[in-house]
C-alpha positions as CSV (number, residue, x, y, z in Angstrom):
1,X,44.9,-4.9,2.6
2,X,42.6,-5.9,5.1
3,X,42.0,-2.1,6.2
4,X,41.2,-1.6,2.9
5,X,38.7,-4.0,2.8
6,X,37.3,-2.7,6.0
7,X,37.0,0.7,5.0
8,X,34.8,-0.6,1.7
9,X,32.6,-2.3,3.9
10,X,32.2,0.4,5.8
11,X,31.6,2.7,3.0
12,X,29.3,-0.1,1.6
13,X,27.0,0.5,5.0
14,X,26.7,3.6,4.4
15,X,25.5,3.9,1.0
16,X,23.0,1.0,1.9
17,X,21.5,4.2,4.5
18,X,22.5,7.1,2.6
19,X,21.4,5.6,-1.2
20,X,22.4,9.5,-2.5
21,X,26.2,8.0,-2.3
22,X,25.6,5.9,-4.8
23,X,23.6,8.3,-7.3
24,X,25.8,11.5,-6.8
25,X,29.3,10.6,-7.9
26,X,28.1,9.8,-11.1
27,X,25.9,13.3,-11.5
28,X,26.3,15.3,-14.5
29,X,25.3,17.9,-17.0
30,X,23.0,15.8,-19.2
31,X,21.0,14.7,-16.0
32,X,21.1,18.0,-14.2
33,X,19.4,19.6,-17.3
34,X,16.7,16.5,-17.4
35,X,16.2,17.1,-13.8
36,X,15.8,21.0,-13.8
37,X,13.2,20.3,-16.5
38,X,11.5,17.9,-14.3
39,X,11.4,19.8,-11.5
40,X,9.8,23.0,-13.1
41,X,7.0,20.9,-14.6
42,X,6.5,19.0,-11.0
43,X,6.9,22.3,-9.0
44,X,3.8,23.8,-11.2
45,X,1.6,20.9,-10.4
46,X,2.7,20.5,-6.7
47,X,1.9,24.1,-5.8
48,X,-1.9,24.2,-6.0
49,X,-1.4,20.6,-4.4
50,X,-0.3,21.7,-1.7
51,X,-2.3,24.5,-1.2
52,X,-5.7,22.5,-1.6
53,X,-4.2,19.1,0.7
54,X,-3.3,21.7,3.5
55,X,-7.1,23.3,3.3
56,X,-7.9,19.4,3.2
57,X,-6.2,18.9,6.7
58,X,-7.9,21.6,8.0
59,X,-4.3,24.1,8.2
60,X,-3.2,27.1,6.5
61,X,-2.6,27.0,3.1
62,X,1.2,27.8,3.7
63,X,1.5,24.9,5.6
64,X,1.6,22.5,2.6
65,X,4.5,24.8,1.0
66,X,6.1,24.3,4.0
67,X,5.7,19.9,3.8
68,X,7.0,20.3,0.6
69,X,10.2,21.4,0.4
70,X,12.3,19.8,3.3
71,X,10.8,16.0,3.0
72,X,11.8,16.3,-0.9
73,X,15.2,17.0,0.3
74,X,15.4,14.5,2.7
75,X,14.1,11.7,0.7
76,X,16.4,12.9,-1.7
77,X,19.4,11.4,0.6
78,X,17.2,8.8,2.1
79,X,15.6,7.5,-0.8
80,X,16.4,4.4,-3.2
81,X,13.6,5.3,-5.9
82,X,14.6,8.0,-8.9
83,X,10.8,8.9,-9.8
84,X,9.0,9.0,-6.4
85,X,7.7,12.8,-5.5
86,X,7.0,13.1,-1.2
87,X,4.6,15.7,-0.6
88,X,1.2,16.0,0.8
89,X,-1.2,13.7,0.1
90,X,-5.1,12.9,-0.1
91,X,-5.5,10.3,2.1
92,X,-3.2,11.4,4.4
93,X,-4.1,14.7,4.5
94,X,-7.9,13.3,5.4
95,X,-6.3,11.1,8.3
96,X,-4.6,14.1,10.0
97,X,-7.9,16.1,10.3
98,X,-9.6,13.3,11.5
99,X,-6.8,12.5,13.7
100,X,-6.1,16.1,14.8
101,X,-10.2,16.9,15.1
102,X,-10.2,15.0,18.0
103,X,-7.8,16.7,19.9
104,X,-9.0,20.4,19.2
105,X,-10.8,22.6,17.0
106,X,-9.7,23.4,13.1
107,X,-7.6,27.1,13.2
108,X,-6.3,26.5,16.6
109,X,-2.6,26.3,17.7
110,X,-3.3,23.0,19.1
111,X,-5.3,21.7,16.0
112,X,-1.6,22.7,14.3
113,X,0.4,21.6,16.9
114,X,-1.4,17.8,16.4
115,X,-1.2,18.1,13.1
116,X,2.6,18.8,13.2
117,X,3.0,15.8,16.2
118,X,1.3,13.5,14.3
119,X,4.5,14.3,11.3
120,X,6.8,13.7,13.6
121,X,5.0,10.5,15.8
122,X,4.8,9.1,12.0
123,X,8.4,9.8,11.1
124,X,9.6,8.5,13.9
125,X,7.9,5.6,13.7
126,X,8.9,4.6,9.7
127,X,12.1,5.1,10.5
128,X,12.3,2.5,13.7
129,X,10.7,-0.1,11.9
130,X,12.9,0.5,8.9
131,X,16.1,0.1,11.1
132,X,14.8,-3.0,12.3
133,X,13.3,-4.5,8.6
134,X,9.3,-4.4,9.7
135,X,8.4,-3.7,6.1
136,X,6.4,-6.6,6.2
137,X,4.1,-5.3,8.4
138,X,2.4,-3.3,5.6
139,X,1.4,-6.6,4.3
140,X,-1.2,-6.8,6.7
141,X,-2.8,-4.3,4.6
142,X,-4.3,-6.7,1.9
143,X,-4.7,-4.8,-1.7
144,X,-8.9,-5.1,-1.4
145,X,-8.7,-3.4,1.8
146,X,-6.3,-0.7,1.0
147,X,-8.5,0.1,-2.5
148,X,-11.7,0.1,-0.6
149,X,-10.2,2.6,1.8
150,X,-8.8,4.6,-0.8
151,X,-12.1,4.6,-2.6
152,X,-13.5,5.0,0.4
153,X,-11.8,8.2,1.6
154,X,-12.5,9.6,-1.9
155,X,-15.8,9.6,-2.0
156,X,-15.3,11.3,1.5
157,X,-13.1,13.8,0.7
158,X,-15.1,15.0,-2.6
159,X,-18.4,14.9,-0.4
160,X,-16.3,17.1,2.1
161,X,-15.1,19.9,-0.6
162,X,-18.4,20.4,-2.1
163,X,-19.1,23.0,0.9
164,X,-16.8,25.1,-0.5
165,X,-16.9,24.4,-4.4
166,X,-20.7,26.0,-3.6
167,X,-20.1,28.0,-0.9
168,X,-22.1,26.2,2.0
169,X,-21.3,25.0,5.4
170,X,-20.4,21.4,4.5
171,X,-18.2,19.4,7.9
172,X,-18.7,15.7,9.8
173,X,-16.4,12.7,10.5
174,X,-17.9,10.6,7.9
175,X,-19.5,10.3,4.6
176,X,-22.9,10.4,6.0
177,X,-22.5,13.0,8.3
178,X,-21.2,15.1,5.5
179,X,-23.7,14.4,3.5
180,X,-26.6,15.0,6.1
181,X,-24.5,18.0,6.6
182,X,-25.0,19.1,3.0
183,X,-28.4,18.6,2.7
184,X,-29.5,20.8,5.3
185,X,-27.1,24.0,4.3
186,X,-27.8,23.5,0.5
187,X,-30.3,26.8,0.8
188,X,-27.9,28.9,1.5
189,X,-25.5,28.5,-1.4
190,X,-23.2,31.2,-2.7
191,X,-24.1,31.7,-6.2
192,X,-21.0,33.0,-7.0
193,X,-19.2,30.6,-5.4
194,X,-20.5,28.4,-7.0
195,X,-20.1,29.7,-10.4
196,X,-16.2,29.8,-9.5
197,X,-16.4,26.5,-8.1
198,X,-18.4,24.4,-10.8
199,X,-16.4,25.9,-13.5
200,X,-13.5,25.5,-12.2
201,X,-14.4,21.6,-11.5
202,X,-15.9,21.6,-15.5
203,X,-13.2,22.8,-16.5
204,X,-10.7,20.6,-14.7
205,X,-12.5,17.5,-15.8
206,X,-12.5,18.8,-19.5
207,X,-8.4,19.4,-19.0
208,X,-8.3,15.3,-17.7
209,X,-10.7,13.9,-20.7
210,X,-10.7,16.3,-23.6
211,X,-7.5,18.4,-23.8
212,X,-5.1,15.7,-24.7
213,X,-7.1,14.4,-28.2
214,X,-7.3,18.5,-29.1
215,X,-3.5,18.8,-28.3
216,X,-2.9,15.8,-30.3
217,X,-5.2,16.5,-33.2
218,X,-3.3,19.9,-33.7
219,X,0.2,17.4,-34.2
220,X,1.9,18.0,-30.4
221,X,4.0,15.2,-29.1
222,X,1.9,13.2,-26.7
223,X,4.7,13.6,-24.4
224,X,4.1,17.3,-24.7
225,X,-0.4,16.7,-24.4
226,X,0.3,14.9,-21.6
227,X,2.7,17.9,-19.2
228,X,0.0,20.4,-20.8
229,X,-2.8,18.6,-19.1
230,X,-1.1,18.1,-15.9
231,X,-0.5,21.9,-15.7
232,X,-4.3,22.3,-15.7
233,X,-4.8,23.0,-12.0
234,X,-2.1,25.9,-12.6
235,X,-4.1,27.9,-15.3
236,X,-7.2,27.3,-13.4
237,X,-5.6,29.0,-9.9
238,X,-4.4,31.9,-12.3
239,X,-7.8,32.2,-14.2
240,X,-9.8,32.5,-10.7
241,X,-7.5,34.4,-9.2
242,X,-7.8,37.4,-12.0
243,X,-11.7,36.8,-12.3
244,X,-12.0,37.2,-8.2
245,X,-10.1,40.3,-8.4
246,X,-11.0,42.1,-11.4
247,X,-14.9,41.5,-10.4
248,X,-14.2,42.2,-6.5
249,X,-16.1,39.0,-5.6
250,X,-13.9,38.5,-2.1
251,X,-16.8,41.5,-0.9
252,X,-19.4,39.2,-2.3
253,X,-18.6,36.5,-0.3
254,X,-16.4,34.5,-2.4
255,X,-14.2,33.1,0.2
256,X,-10.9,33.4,-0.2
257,X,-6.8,32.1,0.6
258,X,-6.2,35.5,1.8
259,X,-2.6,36.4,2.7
260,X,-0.1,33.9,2.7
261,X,3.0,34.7,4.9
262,X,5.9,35.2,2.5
263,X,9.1,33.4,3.9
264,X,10.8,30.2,4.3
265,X,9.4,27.9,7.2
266,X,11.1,28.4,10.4
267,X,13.0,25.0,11.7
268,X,12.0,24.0,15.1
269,X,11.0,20.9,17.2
270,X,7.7,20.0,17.6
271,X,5.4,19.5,20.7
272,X,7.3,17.5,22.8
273,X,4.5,16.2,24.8
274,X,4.3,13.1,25.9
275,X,0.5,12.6,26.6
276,X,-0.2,14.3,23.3
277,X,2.3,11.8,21.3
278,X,0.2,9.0,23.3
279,X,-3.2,9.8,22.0
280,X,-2.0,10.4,18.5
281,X,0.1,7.3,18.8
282,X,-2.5,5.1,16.8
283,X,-3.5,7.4,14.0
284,X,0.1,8.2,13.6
285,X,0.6,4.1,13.4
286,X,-2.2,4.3,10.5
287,X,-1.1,7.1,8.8
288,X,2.5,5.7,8.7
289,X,1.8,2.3,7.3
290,X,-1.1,3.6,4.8
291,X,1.4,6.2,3.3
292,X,4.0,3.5,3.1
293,X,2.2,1.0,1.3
294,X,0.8,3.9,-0.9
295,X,4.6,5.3,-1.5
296,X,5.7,1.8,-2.2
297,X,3.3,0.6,-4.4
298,X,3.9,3.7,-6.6
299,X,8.2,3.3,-6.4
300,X,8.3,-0.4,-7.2
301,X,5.5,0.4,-10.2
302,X,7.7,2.9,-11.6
303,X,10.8,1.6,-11.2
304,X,10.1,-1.8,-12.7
305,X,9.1,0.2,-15.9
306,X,13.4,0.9,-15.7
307,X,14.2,-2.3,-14.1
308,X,15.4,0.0,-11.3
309,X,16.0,-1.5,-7.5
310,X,13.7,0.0,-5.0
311,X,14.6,-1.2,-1.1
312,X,11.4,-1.5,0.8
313,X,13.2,-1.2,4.3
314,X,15.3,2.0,3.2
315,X,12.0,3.4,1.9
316,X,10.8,3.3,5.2
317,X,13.5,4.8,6.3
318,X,13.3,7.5,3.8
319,X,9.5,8.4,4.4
320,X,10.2,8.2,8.0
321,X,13.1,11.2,7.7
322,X,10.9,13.1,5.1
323,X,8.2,13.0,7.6
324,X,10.5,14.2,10.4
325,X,11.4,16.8,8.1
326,X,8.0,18.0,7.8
327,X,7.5,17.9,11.2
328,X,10.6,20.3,12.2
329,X,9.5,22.7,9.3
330,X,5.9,23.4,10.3
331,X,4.4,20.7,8.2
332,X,2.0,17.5,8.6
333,X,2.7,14.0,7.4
334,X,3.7,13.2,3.9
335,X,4.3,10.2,1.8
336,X,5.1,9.7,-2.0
337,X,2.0,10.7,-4.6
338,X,0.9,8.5,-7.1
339,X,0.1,11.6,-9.6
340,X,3.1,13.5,-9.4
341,X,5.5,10.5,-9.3
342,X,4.2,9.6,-12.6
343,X,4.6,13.2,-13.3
344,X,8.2,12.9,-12.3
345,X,8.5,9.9,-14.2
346,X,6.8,10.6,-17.2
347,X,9.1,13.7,-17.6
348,X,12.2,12.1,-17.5
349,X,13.4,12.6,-14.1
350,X,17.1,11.0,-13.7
351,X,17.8,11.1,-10.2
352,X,16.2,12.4,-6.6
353,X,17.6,15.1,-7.2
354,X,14.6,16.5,-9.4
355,X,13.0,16.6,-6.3
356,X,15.5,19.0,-4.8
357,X,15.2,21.5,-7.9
358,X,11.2,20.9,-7.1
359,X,11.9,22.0,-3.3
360,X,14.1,25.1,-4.3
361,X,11.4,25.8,-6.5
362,X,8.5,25.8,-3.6
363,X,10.9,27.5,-1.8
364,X,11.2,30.3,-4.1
365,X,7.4,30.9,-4.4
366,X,7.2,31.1,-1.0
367,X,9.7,34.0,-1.0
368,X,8.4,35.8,-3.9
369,X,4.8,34.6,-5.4
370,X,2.3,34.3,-1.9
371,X,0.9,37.9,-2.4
372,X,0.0,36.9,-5.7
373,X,-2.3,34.1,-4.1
374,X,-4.5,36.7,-1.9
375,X,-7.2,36.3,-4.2
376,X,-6.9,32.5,-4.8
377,X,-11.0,30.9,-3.8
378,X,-11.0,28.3,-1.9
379,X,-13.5,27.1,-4.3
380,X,-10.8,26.4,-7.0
381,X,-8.8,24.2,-4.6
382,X,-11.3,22.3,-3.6
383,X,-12.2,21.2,-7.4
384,X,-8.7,20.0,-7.4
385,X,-9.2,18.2,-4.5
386,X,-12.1,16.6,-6.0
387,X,-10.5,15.7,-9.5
388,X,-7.7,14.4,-8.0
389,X,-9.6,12.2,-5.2
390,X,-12.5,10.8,-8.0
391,X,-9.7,9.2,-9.9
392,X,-8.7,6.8,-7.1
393,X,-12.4,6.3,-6.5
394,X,-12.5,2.3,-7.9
395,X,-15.8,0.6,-7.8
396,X,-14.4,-1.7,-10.3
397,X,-12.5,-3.5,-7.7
398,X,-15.5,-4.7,-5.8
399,X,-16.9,-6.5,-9.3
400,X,-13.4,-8.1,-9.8
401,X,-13.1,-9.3,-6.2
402,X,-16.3,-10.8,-6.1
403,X,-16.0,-13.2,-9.1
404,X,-12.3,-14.1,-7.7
405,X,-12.3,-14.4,-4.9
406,X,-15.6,-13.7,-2.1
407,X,-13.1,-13.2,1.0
408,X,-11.3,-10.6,-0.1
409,X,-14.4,-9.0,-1.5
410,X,-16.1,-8.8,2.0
411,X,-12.8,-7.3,3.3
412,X,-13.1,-4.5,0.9
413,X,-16.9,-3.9,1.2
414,X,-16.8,-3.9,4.5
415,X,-14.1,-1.3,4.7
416,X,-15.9,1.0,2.0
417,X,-19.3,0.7,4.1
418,X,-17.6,1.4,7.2
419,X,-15.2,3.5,6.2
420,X,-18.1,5.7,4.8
421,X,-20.2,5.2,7.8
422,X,-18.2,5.9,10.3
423,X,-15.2,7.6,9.8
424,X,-11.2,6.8,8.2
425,X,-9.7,5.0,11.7
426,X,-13.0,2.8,12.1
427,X,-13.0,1.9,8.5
428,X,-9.3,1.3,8.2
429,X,-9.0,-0.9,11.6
430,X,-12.1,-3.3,10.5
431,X,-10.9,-3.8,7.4
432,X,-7.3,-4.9,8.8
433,X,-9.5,-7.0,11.5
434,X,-11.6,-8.5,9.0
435,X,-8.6,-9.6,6.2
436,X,-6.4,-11.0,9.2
437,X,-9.6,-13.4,10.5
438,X,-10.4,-13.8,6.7
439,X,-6.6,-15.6,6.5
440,X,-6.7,-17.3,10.1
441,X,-10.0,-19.0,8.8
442,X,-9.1,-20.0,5.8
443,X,-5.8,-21.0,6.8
444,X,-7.7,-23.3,9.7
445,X,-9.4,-25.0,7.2
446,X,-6.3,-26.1,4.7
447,X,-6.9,-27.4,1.6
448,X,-6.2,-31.5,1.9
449,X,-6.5,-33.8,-1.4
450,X,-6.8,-37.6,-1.4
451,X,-4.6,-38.4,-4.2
452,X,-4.1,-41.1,-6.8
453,X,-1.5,-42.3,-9.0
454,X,-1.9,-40.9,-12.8
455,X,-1.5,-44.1,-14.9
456,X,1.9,-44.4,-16.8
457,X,3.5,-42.0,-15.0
458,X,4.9,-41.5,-11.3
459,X,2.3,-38.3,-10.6
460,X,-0.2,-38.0,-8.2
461,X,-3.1,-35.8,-8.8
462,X,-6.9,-35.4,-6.7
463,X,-8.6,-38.4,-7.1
464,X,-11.7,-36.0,-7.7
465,X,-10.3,-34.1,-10.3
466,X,-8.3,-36.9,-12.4
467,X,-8.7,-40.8,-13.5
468,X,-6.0,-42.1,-11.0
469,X,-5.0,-45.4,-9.7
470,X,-5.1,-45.7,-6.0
471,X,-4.8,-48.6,-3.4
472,X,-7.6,-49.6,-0.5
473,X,-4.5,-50.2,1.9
474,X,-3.1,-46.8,1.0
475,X,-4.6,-43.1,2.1
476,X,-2.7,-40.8,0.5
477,X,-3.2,-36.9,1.5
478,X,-1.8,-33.9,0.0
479,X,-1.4,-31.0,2.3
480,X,-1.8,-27.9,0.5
481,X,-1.2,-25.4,3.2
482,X,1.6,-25.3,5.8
483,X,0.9,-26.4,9.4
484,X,0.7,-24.3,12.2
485,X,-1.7,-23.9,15.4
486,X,-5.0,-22.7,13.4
487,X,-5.1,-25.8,11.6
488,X,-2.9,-28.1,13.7
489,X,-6.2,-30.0,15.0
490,X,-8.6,-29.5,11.9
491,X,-5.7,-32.2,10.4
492,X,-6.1,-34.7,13.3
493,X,-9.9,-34.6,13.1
494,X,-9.4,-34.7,8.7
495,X,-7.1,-37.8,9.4
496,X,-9.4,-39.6,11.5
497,X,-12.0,-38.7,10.0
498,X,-10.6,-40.7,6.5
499,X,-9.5,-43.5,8.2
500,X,-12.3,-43.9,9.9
501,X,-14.0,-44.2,6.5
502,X,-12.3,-46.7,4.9
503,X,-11.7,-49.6,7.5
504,X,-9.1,-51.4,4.9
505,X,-6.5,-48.8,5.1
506,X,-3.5,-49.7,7.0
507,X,-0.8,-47.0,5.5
508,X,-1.5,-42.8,5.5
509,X,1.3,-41.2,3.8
510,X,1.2,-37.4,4.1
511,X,2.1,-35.4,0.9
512,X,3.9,-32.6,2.0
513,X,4.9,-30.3,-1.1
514,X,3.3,-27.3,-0.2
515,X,4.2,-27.4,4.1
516,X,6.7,-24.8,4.2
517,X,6.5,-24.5,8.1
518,X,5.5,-26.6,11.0
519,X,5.0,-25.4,14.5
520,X,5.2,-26.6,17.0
521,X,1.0,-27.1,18.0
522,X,1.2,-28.8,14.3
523,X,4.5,-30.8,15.6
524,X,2.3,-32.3,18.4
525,X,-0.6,-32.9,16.3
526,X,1.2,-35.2,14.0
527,X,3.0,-36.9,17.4
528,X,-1.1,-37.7,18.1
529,X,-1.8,-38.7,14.2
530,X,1.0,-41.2,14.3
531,X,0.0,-42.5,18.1
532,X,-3.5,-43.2,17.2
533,X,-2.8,-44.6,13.6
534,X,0.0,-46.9,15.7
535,X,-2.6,-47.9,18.3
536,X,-5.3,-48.7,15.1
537,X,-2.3,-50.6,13.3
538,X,-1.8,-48.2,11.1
539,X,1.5,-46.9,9.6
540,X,2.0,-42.8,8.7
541,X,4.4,-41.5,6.0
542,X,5.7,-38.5,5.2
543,X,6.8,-37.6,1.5
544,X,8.4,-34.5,-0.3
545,X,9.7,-33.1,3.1
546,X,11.3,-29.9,2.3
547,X,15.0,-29.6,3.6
548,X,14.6,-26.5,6.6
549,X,11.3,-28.7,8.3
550,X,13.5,-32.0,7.9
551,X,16.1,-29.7,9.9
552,X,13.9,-28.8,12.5
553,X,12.3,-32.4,12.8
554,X,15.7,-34.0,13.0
555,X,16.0,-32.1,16.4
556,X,12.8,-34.1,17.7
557,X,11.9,-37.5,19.0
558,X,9.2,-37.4,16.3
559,X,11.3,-39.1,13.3
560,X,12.1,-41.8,15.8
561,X,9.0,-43.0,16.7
562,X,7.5,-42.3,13.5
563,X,6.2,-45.9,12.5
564,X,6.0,-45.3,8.7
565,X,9.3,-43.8,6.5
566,X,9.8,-39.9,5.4
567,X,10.6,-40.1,1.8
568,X,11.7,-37.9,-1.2
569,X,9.1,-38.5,-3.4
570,X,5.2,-39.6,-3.0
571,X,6.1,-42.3,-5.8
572,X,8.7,-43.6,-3.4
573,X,6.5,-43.5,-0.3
574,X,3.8,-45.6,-2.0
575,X,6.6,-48.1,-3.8
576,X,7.5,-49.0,-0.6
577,X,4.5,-50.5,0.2
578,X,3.1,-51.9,-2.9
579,X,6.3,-52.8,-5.0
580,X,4.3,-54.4,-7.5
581,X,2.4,-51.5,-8.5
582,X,5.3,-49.4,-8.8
583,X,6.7,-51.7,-10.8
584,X,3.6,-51.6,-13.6
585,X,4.1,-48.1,-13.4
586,X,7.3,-47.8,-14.1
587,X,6.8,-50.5,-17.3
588,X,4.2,-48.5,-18.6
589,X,5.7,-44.6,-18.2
590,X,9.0,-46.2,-20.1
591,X,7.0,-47.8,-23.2
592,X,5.1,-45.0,-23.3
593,X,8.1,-42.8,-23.7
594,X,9.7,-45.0,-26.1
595,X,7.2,-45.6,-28.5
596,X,6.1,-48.1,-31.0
597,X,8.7,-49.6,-32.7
């Protein structure tokens, strides 16, 4: 029996790391057809995807078939979320040619050889910080700085792929430099690039706003609208492809994809240089934690919609391997996409294993259907670049944050103007710097409320904010924040401060509801509150402890030489000094509950 058990717990480790145990076994026909179906639909919009986020890196075209076949089988045994689709991404694709720019020149092996490092680096590192549950680290991403570097590096990236959508010589490491870039090569565009481009980008924006309402006015399924429009890219690769060859506008210089080697990747190691893995050990750190956050924000949305569990720590464990994956079959890093999870989603995908059908299905076009992208223009995939990226653009944000909350709105601008200015890692590092010293200031400066007692009842509310009763003797203080070294002293001085104040007070009870930690800096700054409250004949209190701090304050010499008590509830802290008002109190909250007679 007790074998037994062992050998279920055992078994129960495993599925916890291999979460395809626990979807598997109970596989069958009904969700394999739902799944095929999903993966066709997924594998028509992830094709041009891939072909336009590799261009986006800076790499061969082929190279985003290849990071999107292996990680979708990977996550697909890693992976706690049915709907999420790993695959080549915007952002990410934008932070590995910034990344691998540095270290050598675009069409180089070494520009490809970063690019593949910085897969692997990233991998590597998701899946150590899974192992050892550091998901919480991508909390130090706040949500106003991740949207204003998405927003950010959209505006970027669509700046970068008007070069190509008309034709000109469009590069830089910012926003601005692109721009200035622009503007001086804008004589020499290529009017027939151009035609192919800004078609292609009318028509793609007419696919997004007006297809659906036609579909649906002629009675399709909205269902049926919606996987029609998210095919759009696919009939507007097909539609260049024939117009570029029919009207031989490669010899006119229409720039084109050109041949794509036909074949599955080859599986093999990457660099395994140390110094390389050093320098590209900070942009793989940012790429890893802004593809996480992205991928988990998108898992958790979706699967809340089927009250589905998504693990955070296993996730990082999954992206990690699908990264890793990437990396030994010639791609660059990956994380989950918003549009084709949705896509997934939307479509009725079952299991992970839709993304498995969606790899075979890669893996068949690159076998069979490269020739038939010779005469794919650039142009096209960079207007689905810049469709895709403008939708994440979110100006909206900044209005939002700055009638909430004026912190968190200077985290994002700052990042957006930065970001813009200088370049993805500058804008992405400030931002982090400027939300963490956002919180340490605030946090420094807690909020702390004299209180009152609400007549007729045993509540205690702000005295600026409610009629309340309060005693001269007693200085009551609500702590709203817990108490560690940033603030440890701004208390003392707050405490003396009061006291010093009102010159009849001879109790300070502090109201504790909302301390859910004190350090030890905070411990020693309330050993000096109650010493120089002692030395002034003064008493201190403590109410509302919560149970884990009166654990750890148990273990100190602070309870005992506390001259005041610690009590359970600030009603009971201030009884035990004025009796007689507790006493009215409790008169009046009981005939006011009974009611006249």
């Amino acid at each position: 029996m007790k074998k037994s058990n062992k050998n279920r717990g055992v078994f129960s480790v495993f599925k916890s790391y291999l979460p395809i145990l626990e979807w598997a076994p109970k596989y069958n026909k009904k969700t394999l057809v739902n799944d095929l179906l999903v993966a066709l639909i997924v594998t028509m919009m992830l094709i041009p995807q891939s072909l336009a986020y590799a261009l986006l890196a800076g790499l061969p075209p082929e190279v985003g078939l290849y990071a999107s076949m292996a990680p979708l089988l990977l996550y697909a045994i890693f992976g706690t979320s049915r709907a999420l689709a790993v695959g080549p991404v915007a952002v990410a694709s934008l932070m590995t040619a910034a990344a691998a720019g540095q270290l050598a020149s675009q069409g180089s092996p070494e520009y490809y050889g970063a690019a593949i490092a910085l897969a692997m680096v990233s991998g590597l590192l998701l899946m150590v910080m899974g192992f050892v549950k550091l998901g919480f680290l991508a909390n130090f991403l706040s949500h106003p700085v991740i949207a204003g570097f998405i927003t950010a590096s959209g505006l970027q990236i669509a700046a970068g792929q008007l070069g190509p959508v008309l034709g000109i010589n469009a590069h830089g490491e910012s926003f601005l430099d692109i721009v200035i870039s622009i503007w001086h090569s804008i004589s020499t565009v290529n009017w027939a690039t151009a035609a192919i481009g800004i078609g292609s980008l009318i028509f793609l924006f007419w696919v997004r706003s007006g297809l659906k309402p036609l579909l649906l006015k002629l009675k399709l399924s909205p269902k049926t609208a919606d996987m029609m429009v998210r095919i759009g890219p696919v009939v507007a690769i097909i539609s260049t492809i024939i117009i570029v060859w029919l009207m031989g506008l490669a010899d006119q210089g229409v720039k084109i994809v050109g041949k794509v080697p036909e074949g599955l990747p080859k599986i093999e190691l990457p660099p395994l240089d140390f110094e390389l893995w050093l320098k590209i050990l900070v942009p793989a750190l940012l790429i890893s934690i802004v593809g996480y956050v992205e991928s988990i924000s998108v898992a958790l949305t979706l699967a809340a919609k089927k009250r589905q569990r998504v693990d955070p720590d296993q996730e990082l464990i999954a992206i990690g391997a699908a990264n890793i994956g990437s990396a030994i079959s010639g791609g660059f890093p990956v994380t989950g996409g918003f549009s084709r999870s949705v896509v997934n989603f939307d479509a009725g995908a079952e299991t992970p294993a839709a993304g498995v059908f969606t790899a075979v299905g890669i893996g068949l076009t690159t076998l069979f259907l490269t020739p038939l992208l010779f005469f794919l223009p650039n142009a096209t995939l960079a207007a689905t670049i810049i469709v895709a990226v403008l939708s994440l653009v979110n100006f909206k944000a900044l209005k939002q944050t700055w009638s909430y909350a004026k912190t968190d709105f200077a985290a994002m601008l700052v990042t957006i103007v930065i970001t813009l200015i200088m370049g993805i890692e500058p804008g992405l590092i400030a931002g982090v710097t400027l939300s963490v010293f956002l919180h340490l200031y605030k946090t420094s400066r807690p909020h702390v409320a004299v209180v009152g007692q609400i007549p007729g009842t045993s509540s205690f509310r702000n005295v600026k904010r409610h009629k309340v009763v309060t005693d001269p003797k007693i200085l009551s203080l609500r702590v709203d924040e817990s108490l560690y070294f940033p603030n440890a002293r701004y208390l003392e001085d707050l405490v003396n401060e009061k006291v010093a104040a009102n010159p009849e007070v001879r109790h300070v009870i502090l109201e504790c509801p909302a301390v859910n930690n004190i350090d030890f800096s905070a411990l020693e700054s309330l050993e000096a509150i109650n010493n120089r409250l002692k030395d002034g004949g003064i008493s201190l209190h403590l109410s509302e402890v919560k149970g884990p701090i009166m654990d750890r304050l148990e273990h100190t010499h602070f309870l005992k030489e506390l001259t005041g008590g610690v009590h359970l509830r600030h009603y009971d802290a201030v009884a035990s000094i004025n009796p007689k008002l507790a006493d009215q109190t409790l008169r009046a909250e009981k005939t006011s509950k009974s009611g006249p007679m």
